[in-house]
Residue frames relative to the residue before (quaternion, step in Angstrom):
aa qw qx qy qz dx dy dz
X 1.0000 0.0000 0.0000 0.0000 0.00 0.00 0.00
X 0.8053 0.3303 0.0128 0.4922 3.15 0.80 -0.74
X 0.4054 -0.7976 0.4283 0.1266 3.64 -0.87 1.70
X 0.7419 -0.0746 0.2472 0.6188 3.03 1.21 -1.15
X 0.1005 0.8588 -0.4752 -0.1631 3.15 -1.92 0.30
X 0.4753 -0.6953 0.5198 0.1431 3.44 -0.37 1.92
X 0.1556 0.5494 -0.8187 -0.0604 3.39 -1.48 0.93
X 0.3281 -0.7056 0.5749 0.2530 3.58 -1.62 0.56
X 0.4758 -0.7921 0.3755 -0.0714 3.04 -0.98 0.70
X 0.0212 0.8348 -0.5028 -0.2234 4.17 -0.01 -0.04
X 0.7538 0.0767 -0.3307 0.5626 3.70 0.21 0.70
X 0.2103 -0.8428 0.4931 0.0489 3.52 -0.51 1.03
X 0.5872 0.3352 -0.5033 0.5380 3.78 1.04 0.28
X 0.5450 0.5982 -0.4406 0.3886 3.94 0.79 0.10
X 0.6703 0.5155 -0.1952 0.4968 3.29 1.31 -1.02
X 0.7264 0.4216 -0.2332 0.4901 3.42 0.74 -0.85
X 0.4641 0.5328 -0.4128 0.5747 3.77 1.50 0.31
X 0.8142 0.3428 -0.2634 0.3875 2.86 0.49 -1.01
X 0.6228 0.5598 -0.2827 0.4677 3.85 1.01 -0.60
X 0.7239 0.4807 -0.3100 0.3856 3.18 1.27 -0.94
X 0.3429 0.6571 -0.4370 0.5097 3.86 1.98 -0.49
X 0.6787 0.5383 -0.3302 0.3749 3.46 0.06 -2.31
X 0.8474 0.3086 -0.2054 0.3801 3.34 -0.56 -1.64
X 0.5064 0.5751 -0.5196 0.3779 4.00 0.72 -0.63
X 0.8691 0.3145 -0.3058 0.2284 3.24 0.29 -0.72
X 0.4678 0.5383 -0.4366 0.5484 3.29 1.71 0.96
X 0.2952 -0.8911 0.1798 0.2942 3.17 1.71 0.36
X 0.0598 0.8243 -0.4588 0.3262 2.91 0.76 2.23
X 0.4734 -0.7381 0.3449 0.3349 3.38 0.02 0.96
X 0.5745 -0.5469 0.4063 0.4536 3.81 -0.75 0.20
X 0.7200 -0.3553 0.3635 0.4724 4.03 -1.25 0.75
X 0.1078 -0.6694 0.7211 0.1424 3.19 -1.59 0.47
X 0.5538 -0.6446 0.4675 0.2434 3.96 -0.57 1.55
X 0.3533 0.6471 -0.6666 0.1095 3.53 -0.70 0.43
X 0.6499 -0.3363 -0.0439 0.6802 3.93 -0.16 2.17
X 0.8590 -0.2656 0.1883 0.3952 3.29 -1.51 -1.06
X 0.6539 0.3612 -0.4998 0.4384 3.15 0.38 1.08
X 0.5633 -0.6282 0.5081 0.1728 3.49 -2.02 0.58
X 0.0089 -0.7792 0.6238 0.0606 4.18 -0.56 0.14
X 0.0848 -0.6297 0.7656 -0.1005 3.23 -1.58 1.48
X 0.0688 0.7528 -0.6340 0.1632 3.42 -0.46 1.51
X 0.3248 -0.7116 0.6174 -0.0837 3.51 -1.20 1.30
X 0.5207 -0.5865 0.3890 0.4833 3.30 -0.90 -0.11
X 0.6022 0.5817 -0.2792 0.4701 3.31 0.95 -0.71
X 0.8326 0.1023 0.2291 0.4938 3.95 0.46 -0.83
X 0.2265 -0.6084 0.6936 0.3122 3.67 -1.92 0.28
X 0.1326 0.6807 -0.7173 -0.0682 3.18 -1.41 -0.32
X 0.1752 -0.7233 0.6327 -0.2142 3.10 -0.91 2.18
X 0.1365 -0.6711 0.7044 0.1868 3.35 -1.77 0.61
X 0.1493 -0.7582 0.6345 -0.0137 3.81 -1.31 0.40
X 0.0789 -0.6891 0.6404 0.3299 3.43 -0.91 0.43
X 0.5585 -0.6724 0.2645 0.4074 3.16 -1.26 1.22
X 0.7836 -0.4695 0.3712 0.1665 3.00 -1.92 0.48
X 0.6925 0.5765 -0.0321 0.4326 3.35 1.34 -1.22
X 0.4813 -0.7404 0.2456 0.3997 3.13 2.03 0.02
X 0.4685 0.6131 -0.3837 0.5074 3.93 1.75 -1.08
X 0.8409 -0.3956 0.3654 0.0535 3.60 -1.81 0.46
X 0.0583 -0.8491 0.4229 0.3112 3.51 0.40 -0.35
X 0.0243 -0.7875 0.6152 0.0275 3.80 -0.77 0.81
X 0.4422 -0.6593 0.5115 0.3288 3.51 -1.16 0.90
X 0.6087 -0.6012 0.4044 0.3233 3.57 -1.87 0.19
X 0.4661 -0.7479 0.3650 0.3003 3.09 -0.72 0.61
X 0.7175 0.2635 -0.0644 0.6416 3.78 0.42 0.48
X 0.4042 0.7127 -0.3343 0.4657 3.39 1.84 0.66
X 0.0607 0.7569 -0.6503 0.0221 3.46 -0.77 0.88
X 0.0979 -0.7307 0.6698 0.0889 3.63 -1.01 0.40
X 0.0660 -0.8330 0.5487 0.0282 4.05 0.01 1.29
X 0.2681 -0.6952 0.6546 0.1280 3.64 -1.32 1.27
X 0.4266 -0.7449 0.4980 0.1230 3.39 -0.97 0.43
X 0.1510 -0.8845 0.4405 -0.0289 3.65 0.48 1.47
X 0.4412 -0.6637 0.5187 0.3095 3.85 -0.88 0.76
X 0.8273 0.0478 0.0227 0.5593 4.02 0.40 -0.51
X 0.6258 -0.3515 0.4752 0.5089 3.68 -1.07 -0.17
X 0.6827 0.6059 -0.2009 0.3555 3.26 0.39 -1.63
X 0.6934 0.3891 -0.2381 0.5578 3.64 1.25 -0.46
X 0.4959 0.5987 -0.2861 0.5602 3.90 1.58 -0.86
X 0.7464 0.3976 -0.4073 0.3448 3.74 0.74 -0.87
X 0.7794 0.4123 -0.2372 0.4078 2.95 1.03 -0.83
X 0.3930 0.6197 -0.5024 0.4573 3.69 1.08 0.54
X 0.5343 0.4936 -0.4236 0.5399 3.85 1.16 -1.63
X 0.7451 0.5213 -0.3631 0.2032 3.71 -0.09 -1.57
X 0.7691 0.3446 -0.2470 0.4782 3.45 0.99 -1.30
X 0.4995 0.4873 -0.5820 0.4176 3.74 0.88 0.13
X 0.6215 0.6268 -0.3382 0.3261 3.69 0.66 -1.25
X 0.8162 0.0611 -0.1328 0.5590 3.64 0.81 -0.86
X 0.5512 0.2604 -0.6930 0.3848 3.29 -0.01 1.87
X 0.7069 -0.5218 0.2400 0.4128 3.79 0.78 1.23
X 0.4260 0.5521 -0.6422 0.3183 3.38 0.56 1.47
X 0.3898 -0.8158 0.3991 0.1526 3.49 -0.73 -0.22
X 0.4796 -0.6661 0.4970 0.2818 3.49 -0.54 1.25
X 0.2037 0.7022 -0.6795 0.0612 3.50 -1.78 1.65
X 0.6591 0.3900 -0.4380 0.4708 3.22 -1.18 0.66
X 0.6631 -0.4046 0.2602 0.5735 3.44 -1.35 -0.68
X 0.7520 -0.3894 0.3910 0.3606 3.18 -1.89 0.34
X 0.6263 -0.4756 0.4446 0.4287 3.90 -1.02 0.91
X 0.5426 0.6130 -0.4843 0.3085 3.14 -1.38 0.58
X 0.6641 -0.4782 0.2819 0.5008 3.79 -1.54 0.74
X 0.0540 0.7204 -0.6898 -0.0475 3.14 -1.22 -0.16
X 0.4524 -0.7513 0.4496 0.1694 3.79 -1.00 1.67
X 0.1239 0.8197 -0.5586 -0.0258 3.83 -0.65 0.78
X 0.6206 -0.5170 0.3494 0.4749 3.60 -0.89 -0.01
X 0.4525 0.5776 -0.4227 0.5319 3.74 1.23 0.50
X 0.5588 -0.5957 0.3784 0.4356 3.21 1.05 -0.94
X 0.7093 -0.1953 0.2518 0.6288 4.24 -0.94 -0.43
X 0.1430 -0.6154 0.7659 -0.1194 4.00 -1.34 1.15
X 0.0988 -0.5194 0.8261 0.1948 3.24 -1.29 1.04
X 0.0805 -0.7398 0.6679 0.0120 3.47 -1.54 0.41
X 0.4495 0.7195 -0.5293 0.0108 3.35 -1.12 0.71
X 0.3505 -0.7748 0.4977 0.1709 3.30 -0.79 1.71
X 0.0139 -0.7426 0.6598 0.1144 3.43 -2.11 0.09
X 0.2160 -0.6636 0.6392 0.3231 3.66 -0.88 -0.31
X 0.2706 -0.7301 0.5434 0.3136 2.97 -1.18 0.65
X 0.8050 -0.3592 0.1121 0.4588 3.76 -1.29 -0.51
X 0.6901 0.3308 -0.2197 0.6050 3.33 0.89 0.12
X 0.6790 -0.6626 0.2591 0.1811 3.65 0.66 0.96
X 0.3387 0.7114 -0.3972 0.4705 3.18 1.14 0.98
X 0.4439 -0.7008 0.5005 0.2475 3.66 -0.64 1.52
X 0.0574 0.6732 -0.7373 0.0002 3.73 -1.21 0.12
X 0.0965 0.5889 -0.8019 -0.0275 3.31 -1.66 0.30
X 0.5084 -0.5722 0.6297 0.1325 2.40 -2.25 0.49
X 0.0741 -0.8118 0.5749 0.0704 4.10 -0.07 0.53
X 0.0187 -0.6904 0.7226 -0.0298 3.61 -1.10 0.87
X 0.1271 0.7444 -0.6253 -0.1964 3.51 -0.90 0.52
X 0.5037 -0.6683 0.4857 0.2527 3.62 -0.82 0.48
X 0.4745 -0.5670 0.4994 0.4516 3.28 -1.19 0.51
X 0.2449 -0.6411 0.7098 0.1587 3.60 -1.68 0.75
């Protein structure tokens, strides 16, 4: 469904430390420079940071979420772990299953340095 996703950003070698920790450990190679912005591209998708273009600040959406798609818990913890210590920050509940009308959710959420929701999303086999 989806080509790509752009989050903007206000210090971009902070962000790309910190994205490049996050996403390594879904084993996404590290940003590739192209001017003032960063690309992570998968088979499946980009996903790029930028400070904006327009010169204004970047702020995150409220009621925004931007969800990565993890292979086990075991791969979700350590996504929460390496966002946490390059200066993102743990929100919501703590990582971990969590029972919906879909069924068992690993879940774990973060902001990154400039306030932008992320999770991590594992579904188990049912």
């Amino acid at each position: 469904m989806f080509s790509h996703v752009m989050l903007g950003v206000n210090d971009l070698e902070v962000s790309k430390k910190f994205y490049d920790a996050l996403l390594g450990t879904l084993g996404i190679a590290p940003g590739v420079a192209n001017k003032n912005r960063y690309f992570y591209r998968s088979p499946t998708g980009t996903f790029a940071i930028t400070r904006p273009i327009n010169g204004d600040a970047a702020c995150h959406g409220n009621g925004s979420t931007i969800g990565f798609t993890v292979q086990s818990a075991e791969q979700g913890d350590a996504f929460h772990a390496a966002g946490v210590a390059h200066g993102g920050t743990s929100c919501e509940d703590a990582p971990g299953f969590r029972d919906t009308p879909a069924g068992a959710l690993y879940l774990a959420y973060l902001r990154d340095p400039d306030g932008n929701k992320l999770c991590a999303l594992h579904r188990p086999a049912q």
